[in-house]
PDB file as gemmi writes it, atoms N, CA and C in Angstrom:
CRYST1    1.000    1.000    1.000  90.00  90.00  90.00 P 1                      
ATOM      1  N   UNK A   1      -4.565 -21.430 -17.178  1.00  0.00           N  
ATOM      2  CA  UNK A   1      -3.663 -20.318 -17.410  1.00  0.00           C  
ATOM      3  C   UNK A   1      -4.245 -19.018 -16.870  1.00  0.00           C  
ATOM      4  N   UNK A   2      -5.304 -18.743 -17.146  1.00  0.00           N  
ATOM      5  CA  UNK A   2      -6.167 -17.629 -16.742  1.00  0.00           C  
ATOM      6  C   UNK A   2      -5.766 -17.646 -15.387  1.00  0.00           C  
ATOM      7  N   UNK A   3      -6.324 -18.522 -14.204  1.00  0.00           N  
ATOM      8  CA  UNK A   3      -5.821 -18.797 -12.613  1.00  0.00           C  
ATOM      9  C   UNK A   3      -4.433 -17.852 -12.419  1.00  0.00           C  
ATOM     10  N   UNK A   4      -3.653 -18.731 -13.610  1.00  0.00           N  
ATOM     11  CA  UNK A   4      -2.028 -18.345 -12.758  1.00  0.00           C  
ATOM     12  C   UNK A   4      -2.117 -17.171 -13.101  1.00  0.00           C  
ATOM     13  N   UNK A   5      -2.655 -16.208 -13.915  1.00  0.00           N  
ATOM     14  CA  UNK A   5      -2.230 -14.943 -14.503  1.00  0.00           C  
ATOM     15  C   UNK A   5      -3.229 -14.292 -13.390  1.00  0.00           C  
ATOM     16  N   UNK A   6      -4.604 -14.764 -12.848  1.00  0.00           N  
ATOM     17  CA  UNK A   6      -4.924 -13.596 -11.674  1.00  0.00           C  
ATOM     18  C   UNK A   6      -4.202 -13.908 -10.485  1.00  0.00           C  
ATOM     19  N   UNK A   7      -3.575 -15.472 -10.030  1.00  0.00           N  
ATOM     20  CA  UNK A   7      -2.905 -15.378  -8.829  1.00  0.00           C  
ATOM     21  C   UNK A   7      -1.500 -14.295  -8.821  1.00  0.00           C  
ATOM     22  N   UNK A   8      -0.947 -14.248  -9.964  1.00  0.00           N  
ATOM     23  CA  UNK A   8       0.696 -13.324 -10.253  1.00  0.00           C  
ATOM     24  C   UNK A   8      -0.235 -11.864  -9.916  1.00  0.00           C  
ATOM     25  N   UNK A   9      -0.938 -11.172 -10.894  1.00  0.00           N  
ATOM     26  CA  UNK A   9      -1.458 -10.173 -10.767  1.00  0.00           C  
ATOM     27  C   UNK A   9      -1.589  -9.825  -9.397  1.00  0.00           C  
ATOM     28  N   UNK A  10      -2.723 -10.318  -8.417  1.00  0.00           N  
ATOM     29  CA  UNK A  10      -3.195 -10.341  -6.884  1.00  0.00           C  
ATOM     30  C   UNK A  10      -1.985 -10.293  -6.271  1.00  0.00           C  
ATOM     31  N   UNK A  11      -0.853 -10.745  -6.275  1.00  0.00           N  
ATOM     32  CA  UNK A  11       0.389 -11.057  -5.373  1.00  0.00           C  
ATOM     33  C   UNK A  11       1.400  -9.718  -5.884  1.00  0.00           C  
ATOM     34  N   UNK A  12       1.524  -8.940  -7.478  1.00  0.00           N  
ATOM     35  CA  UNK A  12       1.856  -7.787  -7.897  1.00  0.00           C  
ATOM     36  C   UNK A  12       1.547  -6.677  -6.826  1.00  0.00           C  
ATOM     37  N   UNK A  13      -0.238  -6.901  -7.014  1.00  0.00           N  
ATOM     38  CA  UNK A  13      -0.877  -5.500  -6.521  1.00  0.00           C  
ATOM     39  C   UNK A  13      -0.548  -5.652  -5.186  1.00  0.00           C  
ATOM     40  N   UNK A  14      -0.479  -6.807  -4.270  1.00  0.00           N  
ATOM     41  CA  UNK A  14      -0.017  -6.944  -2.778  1.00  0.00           C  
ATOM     42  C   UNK A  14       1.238  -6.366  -2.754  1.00  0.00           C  
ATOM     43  N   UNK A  15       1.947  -6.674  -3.205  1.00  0.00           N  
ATOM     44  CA  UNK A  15       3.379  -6.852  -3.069  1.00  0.00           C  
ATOM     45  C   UNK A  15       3.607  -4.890  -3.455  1.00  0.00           C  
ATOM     46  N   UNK A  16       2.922  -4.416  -4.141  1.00  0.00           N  
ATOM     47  CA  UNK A  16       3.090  -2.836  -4.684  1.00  0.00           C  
ATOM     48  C   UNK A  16       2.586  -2.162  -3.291  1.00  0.00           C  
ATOM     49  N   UNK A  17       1.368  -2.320  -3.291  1.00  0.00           N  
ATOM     50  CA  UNK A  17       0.569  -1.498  -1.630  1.00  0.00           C  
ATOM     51  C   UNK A  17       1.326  -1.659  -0.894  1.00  0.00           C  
ATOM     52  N   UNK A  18       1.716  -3.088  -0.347  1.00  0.00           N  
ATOM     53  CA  UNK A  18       2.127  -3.104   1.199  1.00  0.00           C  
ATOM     54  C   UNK A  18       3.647  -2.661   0.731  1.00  0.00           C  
ATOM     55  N   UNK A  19       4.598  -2.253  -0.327  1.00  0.00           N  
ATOM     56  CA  UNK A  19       5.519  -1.716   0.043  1.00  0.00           C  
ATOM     57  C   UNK A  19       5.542  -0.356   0.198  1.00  0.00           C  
ATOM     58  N   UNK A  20       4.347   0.381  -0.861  1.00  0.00           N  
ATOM     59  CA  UNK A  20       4.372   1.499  -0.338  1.00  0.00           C  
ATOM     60  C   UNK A  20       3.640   2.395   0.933  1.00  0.00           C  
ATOM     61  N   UNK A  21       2.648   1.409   1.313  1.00  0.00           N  
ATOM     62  CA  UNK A  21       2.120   1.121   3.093  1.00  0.00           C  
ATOM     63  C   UNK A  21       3.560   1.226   4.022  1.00  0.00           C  
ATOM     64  N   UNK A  22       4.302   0.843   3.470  1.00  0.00           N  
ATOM     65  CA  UNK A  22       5.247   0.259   4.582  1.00  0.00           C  
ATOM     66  C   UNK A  22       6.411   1.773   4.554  1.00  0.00           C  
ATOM     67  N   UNK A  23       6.885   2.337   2.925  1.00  0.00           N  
ATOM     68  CA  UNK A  23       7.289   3.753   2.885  1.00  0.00           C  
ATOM     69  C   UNK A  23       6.349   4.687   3.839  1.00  0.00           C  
ATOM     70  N   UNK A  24       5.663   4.640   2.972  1.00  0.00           N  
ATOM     71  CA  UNK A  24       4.516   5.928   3.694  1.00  0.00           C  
ATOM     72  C   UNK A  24       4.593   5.451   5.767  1.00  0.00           C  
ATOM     73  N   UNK A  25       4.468   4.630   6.119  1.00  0.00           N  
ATOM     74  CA  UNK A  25       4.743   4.650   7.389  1.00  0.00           C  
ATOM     75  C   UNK A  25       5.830   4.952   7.915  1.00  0.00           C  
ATOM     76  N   UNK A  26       7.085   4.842   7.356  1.00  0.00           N  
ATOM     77  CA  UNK A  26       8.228   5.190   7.152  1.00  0.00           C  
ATOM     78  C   UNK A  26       8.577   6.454   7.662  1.00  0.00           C  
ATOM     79  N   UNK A  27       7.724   6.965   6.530  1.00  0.00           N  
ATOM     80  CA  UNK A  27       7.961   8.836   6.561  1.00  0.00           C  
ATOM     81  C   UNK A  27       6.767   9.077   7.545  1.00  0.00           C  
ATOM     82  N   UNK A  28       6.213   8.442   8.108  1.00  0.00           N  
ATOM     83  CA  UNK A  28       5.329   9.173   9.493  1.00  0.00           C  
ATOM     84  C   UNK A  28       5.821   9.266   9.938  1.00  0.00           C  
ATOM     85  N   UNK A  29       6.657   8.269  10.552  1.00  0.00           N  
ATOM     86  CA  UNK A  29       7.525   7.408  12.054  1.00  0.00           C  
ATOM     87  C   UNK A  29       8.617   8.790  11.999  1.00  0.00           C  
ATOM     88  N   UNK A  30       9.525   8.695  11.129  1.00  0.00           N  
ATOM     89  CA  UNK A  30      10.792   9.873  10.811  1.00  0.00           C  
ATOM     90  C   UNK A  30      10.520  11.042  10.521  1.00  0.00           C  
ATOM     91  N   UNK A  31       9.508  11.327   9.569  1.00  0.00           N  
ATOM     92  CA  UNK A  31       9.046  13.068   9.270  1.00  0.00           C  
ATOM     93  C   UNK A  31       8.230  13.467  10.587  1.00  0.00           C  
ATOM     94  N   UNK A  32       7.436  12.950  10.390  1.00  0.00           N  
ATOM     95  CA  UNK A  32       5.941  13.594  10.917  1.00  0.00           C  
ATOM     96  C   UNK A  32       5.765  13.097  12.611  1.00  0.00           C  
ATOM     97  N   UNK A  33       7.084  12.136  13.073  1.00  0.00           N  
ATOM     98  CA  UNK A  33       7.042  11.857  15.027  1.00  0.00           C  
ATOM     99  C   UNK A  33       5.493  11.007  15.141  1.00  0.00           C  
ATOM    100  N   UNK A  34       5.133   9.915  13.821  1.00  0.00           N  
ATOM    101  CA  UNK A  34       4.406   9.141  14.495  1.00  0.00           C  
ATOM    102  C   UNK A  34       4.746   8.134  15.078  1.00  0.00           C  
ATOM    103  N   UNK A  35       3.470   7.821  16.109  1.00  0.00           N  
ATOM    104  CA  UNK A  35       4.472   6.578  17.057  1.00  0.00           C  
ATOM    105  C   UNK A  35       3.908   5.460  16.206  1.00  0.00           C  
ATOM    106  N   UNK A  36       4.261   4.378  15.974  1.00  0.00           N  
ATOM    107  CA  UNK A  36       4.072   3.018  15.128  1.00  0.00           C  
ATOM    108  C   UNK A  36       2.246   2.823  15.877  1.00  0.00           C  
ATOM    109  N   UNK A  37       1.742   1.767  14.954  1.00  0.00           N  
ATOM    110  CA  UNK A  37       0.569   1.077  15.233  1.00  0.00           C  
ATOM    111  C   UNK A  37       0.922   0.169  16.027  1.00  0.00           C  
ATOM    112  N   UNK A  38       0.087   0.164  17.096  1.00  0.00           N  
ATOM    113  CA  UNK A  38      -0.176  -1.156  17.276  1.00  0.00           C  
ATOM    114  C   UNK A  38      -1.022  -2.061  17.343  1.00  0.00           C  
ATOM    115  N   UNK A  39      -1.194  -3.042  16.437  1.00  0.00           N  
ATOM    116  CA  UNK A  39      -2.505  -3.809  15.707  1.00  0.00           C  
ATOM    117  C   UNK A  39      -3.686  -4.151  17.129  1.00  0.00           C  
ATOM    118  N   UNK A  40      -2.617  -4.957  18.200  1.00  0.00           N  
ATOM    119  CA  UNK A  40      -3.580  -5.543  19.456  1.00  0.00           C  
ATOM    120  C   UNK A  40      -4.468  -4.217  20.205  1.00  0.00           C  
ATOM    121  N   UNK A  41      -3.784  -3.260  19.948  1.00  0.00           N  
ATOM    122  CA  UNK A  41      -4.807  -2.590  21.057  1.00  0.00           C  
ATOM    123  C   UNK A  41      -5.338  -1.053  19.986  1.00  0.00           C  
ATOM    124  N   UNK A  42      -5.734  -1.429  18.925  1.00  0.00           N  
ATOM    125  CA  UNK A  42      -6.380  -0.556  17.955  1.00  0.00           C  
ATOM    126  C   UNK A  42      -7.286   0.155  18.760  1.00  0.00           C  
ATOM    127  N   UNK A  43      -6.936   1.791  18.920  1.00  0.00           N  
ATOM    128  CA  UNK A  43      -8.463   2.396  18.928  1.00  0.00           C  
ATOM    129  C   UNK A  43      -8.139   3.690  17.564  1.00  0.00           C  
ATOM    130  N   UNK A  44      -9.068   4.553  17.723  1.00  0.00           N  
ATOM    131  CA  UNK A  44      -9.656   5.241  16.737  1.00  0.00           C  
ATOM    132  C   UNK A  44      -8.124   6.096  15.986  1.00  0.00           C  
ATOM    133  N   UNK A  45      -7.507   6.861  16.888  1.00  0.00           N  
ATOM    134  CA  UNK A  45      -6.128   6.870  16.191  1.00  0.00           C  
ATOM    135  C   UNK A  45      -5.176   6.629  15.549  1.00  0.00           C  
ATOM    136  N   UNK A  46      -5.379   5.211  15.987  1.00  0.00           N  
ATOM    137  CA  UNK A  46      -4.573   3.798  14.789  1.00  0.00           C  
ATOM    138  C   UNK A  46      -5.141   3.211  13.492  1.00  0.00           C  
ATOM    139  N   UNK A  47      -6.625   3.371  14.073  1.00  0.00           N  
ATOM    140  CA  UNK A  47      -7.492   3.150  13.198  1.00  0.00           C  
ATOM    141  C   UNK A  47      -7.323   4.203  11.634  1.00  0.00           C  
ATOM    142  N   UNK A  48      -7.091   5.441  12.241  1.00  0.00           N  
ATOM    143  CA  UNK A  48      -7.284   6.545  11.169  1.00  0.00           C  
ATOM    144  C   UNK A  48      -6.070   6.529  10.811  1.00  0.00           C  
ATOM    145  N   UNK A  49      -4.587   6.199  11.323  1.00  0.00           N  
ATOM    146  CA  UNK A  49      -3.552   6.277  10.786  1.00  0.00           C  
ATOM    147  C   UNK A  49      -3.397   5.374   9.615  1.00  0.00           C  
ATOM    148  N   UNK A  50      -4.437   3.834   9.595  1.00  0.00           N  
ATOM    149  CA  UNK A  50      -3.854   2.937   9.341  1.00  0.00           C  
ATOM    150  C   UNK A  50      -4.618   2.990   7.966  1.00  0.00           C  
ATOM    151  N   UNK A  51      -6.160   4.212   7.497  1.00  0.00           N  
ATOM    152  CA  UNK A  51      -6.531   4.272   6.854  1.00  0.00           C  
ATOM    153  C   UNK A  51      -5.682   4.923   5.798  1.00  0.00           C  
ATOM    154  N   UNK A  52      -5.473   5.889   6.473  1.00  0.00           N  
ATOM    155  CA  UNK A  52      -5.003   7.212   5.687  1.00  0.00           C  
ATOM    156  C   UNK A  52      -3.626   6.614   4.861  1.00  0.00           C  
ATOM    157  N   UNK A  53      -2.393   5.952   6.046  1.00  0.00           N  
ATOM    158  CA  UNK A  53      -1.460   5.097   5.341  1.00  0.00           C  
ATOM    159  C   UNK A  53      -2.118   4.275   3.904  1.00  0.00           C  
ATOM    160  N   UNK A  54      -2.780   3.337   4.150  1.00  0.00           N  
ATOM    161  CA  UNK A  54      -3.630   2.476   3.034  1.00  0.00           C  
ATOM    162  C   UNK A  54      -3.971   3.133   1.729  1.00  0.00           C  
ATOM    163  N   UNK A  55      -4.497   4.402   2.315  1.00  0.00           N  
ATOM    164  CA  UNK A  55      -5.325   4.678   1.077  1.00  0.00           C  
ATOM    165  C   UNK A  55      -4.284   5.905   0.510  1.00  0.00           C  
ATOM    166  N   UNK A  56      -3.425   6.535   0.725  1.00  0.00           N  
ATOM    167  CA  UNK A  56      -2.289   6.811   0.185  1.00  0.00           C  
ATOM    168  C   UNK A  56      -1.488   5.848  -0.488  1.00  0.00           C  
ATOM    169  N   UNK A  57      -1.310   4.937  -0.430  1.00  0.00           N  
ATOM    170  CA  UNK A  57      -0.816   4.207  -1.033  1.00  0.00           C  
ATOM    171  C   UNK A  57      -1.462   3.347  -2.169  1.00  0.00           C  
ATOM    172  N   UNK A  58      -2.737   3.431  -2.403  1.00  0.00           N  
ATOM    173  CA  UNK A  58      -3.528   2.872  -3.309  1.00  0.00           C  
ATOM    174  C   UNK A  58      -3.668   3.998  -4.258  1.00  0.00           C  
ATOM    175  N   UNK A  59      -3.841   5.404  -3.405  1.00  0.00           N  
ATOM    176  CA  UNK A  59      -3.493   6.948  -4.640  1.00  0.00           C  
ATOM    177  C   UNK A  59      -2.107   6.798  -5.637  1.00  0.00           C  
ATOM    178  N   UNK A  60      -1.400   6.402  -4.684  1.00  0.00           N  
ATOM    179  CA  UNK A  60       0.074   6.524  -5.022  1.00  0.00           C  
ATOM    180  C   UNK A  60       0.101   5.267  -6.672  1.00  0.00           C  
ATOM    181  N   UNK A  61      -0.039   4.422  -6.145  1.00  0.00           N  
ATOM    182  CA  UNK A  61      -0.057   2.988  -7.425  1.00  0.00           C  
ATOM    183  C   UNK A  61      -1.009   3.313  -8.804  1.00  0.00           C  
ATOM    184  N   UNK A  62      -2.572   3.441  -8.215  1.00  0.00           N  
ATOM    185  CA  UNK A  62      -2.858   4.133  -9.173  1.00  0.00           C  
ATOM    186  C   UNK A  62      -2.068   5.379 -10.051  1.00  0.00           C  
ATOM    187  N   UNK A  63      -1.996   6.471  -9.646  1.00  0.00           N  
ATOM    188  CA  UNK A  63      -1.037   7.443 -10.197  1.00  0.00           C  
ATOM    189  C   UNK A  63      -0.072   6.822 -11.009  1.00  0.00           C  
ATOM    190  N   UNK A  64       1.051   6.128 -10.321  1.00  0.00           N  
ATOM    191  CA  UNK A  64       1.878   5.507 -11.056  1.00  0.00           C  
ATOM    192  C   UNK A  64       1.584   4.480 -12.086  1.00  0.00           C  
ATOM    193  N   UNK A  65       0.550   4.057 -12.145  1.00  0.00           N  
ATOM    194  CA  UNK A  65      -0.200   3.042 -13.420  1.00  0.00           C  
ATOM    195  C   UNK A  65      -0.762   4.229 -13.947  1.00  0.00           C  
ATOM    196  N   UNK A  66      -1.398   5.185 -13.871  1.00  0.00           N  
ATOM    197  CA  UNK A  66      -1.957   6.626 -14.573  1.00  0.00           C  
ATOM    198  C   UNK A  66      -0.894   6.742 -15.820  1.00  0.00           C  
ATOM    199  N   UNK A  67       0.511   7.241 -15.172  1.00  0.00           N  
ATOM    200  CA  UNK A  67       1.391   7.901 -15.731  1.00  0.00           C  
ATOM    201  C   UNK A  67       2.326   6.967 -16.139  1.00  0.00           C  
ATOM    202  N   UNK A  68       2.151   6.040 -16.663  1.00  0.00           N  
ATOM    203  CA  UNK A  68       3.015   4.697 -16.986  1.00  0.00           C  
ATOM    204  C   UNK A  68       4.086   4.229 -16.910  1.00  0.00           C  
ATOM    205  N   UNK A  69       4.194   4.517 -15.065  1.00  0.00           N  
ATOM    206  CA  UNK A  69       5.516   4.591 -14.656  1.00  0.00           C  
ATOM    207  C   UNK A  69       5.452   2.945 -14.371  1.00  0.00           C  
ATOM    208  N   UNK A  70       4.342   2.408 -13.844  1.00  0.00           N  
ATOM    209  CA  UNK A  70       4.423   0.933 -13.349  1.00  0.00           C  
ATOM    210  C   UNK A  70       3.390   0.088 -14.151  1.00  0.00           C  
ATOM    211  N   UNK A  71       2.989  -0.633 -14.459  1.00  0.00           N  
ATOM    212  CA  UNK A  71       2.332  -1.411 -15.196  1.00  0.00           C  
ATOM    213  C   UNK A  71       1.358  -2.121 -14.324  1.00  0.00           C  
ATOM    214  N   UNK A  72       0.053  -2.189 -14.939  1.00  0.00           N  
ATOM    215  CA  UNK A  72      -0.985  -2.084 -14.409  1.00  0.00           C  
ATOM    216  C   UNK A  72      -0.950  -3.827 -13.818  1.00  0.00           C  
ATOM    217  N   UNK A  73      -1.156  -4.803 -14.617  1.00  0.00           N  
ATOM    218  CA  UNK A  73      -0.279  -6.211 -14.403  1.00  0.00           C  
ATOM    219  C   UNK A  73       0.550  -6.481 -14.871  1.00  0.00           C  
ATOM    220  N   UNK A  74       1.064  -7.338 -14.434  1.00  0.00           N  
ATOM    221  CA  UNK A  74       2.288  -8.120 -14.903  1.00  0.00           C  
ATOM    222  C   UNK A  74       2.318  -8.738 -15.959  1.00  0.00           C  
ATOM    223  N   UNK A  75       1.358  -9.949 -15.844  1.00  0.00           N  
ATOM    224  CA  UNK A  75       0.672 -10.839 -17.130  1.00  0.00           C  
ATOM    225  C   UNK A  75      -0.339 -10.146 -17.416  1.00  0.00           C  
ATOM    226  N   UNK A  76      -0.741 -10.260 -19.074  1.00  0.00           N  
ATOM    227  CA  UNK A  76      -1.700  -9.735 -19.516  1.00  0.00           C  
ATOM    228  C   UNK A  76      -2.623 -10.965 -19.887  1.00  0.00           C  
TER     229      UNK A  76                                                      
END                                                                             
């Protein structure tokens, strides 16, 4: 039981980042005139976009588990 409750959890916290990875790129592409990544030919630009995306979005989840808008897991 323990297993299934960290595999749900792990697939939560995926499933939370990469959607708000995927907003936050969103509003680059449309606000801010960034041009998309592209994974094959990464240099340092993509590199830093792809941080900054990431780790905004790990601010963002935290915060929202802060302020108990989202729940920290699913299963307890």
């Amino acid at each position: 039981m323990s297993s299934e409750k960290s595999i749900v959890n792990t697939v939560y916290h995926a499933v939370v980042i990469s959607a708000l990875s995927v907003g936050y790129a969103m509003i680059g592409k449309k606000a801010l005139g960034m041009k998309a990544v592209d994974i094959g030919k990464t240099d340092a630009n993509d590199a830093i976009k792809l941080v900054s995306i990431v780790s905004a979005a790990i601010f963002t989840k935290d915060y929202l588990v802060q302020q108990n808008i989202i729940p920290d897991n699913i299963m307890k």
